[in-house]
C-alpha positions in Angstrom: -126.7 66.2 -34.2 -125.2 67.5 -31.0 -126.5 71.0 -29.6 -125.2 73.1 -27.0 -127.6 75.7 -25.1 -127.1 78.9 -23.3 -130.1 80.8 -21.2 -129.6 84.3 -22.4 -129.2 86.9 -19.1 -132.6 87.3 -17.2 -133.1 91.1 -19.1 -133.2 89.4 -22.4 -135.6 86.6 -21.7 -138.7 87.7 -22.8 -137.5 87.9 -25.8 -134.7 85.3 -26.4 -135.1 81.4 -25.6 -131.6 80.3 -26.4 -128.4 80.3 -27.6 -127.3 77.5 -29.0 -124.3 75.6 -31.2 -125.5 73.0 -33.6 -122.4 69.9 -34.7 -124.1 68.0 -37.5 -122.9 64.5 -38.1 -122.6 62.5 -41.2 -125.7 60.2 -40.3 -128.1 63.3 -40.0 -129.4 63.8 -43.6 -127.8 65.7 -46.4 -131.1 68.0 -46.5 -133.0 69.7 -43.1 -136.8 69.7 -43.5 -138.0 72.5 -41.2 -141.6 72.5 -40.0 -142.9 76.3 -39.7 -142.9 77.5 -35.7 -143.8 80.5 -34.0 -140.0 81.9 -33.0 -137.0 82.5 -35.1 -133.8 81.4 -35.0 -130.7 83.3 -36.5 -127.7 80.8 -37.6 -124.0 81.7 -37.7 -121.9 78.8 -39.5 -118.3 79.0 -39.2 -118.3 78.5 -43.2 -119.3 81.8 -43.8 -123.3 80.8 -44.7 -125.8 82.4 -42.2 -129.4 83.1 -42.1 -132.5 84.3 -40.3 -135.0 81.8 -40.2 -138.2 82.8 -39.4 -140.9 80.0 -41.2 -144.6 80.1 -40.7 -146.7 79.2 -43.5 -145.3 75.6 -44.9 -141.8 73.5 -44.7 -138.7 74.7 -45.8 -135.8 72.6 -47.1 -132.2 73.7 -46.6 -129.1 71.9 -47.0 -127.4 70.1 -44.5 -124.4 73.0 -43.1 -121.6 71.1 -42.9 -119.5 72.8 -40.0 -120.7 73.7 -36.4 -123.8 76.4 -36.8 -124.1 79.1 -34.0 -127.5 80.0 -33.6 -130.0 82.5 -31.5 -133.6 81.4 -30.9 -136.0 83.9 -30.8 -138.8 83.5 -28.4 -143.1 83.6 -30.0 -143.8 87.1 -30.9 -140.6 88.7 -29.9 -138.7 89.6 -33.2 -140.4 92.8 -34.5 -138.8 94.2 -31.3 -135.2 93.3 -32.2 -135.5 93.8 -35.7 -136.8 97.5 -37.7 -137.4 95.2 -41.0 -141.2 94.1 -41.2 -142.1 90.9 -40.5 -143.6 90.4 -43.6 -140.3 90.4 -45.9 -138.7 88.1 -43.2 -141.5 85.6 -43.3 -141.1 81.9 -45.1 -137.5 82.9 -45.9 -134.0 82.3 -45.1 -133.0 86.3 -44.6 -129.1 87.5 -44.7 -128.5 88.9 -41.1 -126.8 91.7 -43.1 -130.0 92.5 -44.7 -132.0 92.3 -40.6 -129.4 94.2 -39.2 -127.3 96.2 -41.5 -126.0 98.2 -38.6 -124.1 95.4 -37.2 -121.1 95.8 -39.8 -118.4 92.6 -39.2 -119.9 91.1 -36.0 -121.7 87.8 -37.5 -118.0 87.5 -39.2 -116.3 88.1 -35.9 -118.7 85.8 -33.7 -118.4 82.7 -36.5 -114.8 82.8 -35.4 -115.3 82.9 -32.2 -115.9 80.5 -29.3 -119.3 79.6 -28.0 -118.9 81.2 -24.8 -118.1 84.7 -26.7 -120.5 84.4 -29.1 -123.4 84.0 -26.8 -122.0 86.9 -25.2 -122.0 89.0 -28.4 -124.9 87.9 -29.4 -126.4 88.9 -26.0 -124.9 92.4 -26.1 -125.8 93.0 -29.9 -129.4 92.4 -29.3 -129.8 94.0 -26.1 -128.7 97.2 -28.0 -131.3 96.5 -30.5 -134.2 96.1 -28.4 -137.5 98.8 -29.5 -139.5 99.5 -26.1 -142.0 100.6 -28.2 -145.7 100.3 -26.5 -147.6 98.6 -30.1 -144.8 96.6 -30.4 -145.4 95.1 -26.6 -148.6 94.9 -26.6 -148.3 92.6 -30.0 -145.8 90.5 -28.4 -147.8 90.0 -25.3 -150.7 89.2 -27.8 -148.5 86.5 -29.0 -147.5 85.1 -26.0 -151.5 85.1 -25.0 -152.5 83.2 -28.1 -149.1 80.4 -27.7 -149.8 80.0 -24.1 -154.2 79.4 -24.3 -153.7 77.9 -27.7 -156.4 75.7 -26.7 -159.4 78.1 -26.1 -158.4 81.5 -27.3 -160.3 83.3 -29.3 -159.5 86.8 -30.7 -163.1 88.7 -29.9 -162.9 88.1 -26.3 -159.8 89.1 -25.9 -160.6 92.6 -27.6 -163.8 92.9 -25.2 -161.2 92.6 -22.6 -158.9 95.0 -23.8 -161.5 97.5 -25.0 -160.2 97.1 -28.7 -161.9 96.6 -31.8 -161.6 92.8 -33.4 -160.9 93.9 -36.7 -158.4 96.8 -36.0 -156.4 94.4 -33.6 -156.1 92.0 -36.0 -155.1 94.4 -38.6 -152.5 95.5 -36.2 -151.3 92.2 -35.4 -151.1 91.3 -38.7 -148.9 94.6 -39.2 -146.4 93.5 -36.4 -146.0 89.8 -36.8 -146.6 89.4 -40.9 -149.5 87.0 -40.9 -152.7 86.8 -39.6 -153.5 86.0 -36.0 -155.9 83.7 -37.2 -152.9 81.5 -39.3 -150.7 82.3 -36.4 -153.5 80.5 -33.7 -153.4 77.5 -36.2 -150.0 77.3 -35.4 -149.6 77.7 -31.6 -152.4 74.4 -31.5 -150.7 72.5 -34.3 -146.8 73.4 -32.6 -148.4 72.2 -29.2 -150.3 69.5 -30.1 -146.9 68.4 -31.6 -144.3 68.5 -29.1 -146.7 66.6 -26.7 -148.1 63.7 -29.8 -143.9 63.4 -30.2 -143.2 62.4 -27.0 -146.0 59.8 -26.2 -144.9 56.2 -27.0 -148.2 55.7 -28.3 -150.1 59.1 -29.1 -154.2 59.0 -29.0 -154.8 61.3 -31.7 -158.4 61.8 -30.9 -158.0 62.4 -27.1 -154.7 65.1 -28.3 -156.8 66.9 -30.6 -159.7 67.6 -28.1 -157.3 68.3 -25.8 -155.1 70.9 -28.2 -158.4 72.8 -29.3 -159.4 70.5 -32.6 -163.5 70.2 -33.4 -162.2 67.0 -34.5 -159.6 64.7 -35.8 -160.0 66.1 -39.4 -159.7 69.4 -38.3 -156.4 68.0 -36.8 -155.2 66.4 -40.5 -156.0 69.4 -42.5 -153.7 71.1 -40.1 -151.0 68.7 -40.4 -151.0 68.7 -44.3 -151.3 72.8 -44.6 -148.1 73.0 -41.8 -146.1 69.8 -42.1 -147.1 68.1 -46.2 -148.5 64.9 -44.1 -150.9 63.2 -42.5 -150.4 63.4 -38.4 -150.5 59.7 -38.2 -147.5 59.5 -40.5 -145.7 62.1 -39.5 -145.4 60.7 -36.1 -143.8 57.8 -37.5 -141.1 60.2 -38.2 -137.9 58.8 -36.7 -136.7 62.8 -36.8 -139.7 63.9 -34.8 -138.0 63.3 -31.3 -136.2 66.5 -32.7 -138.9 68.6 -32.9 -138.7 72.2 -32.5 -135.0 71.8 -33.5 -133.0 72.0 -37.3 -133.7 68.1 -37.9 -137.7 68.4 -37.4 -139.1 66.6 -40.0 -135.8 65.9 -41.9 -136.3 64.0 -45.1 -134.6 63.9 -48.6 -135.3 66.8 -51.1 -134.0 67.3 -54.3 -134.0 71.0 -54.2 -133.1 73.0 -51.0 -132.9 76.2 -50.2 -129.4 78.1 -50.8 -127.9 79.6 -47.5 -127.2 82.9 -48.2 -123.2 83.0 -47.5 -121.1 85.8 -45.8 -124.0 87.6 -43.5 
């Protein structure tokens, strides 16, 4: 696979990470395992098919697009704030961008067509117009980003004694913003981090990672790893797709029944 990025302009970056053009090739596999993440991304193939990805829970499994996919990555947290539908019916599927943001009539048609230089442009220009300055919805998203960033050592009861906020009643509100618990979404800034830095060590030391990513333990670590990923972390370091974390090919494998794009925004 070969992937072009775009920073978006400095007023979107709190919110968007990337734009970026994806060019399978015929050795990638017919069939993309995603491991869940804490973003979104939206993708744009110049066949038609598009989607809003936005997995948490579990893998998903989605055939292999085979022209050039445009696609938006949305940063930890920041969605709700481009998008008015609740995070829970976007959650563990792959969303029509028609159904996210009816209001934008014939763009994703417009931008499959175009260039990658116009379409991070629309993109940018789309989305800026979308943004909800909303104070609930800012304060969620800066919870996010707390809980991503101290992954290790955050826990949800000091930060409402910091805040002045009840435990339960932020939680409930958290839930109500981002579509799952902060709890479920904790579990998987550590397991996301723990991760990208285990992918990227020629010779990972489970134990001393796990300590160091906020794990009691290294079974705490492989009951994390099966819930999020369907493996062991041992074996799913041997991964020869892992070096892709974070990206369409993480934890590609063969699958007999993917998800169907849904076609024409």
């Amino acid at each position: 696979m070969q992937t072009q990025l775009r920073r978006p302009a400095p007023g979107l970056e709190p919110w968007i990470h990337s734009f970026r053009r994806y060019r399978f090739e015929p050795s990638d596999p017919q069939v993309l395992t995603l491991l869940p993440g804490t973003g979104a991304e939206l993708w744009l193939g110049e066949d038609g098919a598009a989607g809003l990805l936005c997995f948490r829970r579990r893998i998903q499994r989605i055939a292999r697009p085979a022209l050039p996919v445009f696609a938006v990555r949305f940063r930890a947290g920041a969605l709700p704030q481009l998008c008015s539908l609740p995070l829970s019916l976007l959650v563990d599927r792959v969303t029509p961008p028609a159904r996210a943001w009816p209001e934008a009539g014939g763009l994703w048609a417009r931008m499959a067509r175009a260039d990658f230089d116009a379409q991070c442009e629309m993109a940018g220009r789309f989305l800026r117009g979308r943004l909800r300055p909303e104070p609930e919805l800012e304060r969620m998203r800066h919870l996010a980003r707390q809980i991503f960033a101290d992954s290790a050592v955050f826990a949800l009861g000091e930060y409402a004694v910091e805040k002045g906020v009840d435990r339960c009643g932020l939680s409930r509100r958290f839930h109500a913003s981002q579509g799952v618990s902060a709890k479920l979404y904790h579990r998987l800034c550590r397991f996301e981090k723990f991760l990208r830095d285990a992918a990227f060590q020629p010779r990972p030391a489970l134990a001393g990672l796990a300590c160091e990513h906020g794990y009691c333990d290294q079974s705490h670590l492989h009951r994390d790893a099966l819930a999020f990923a369907g493996q062991p972390p041992a074996r799913l370091l041997r991964d020869p797709a892992l070096s892709l974390f974070y990206s369409p090919l993480a934890g590609a494998q063969a699958s007999s029944s993917p998800e169907r794009w849904p076609s024409k925004g």
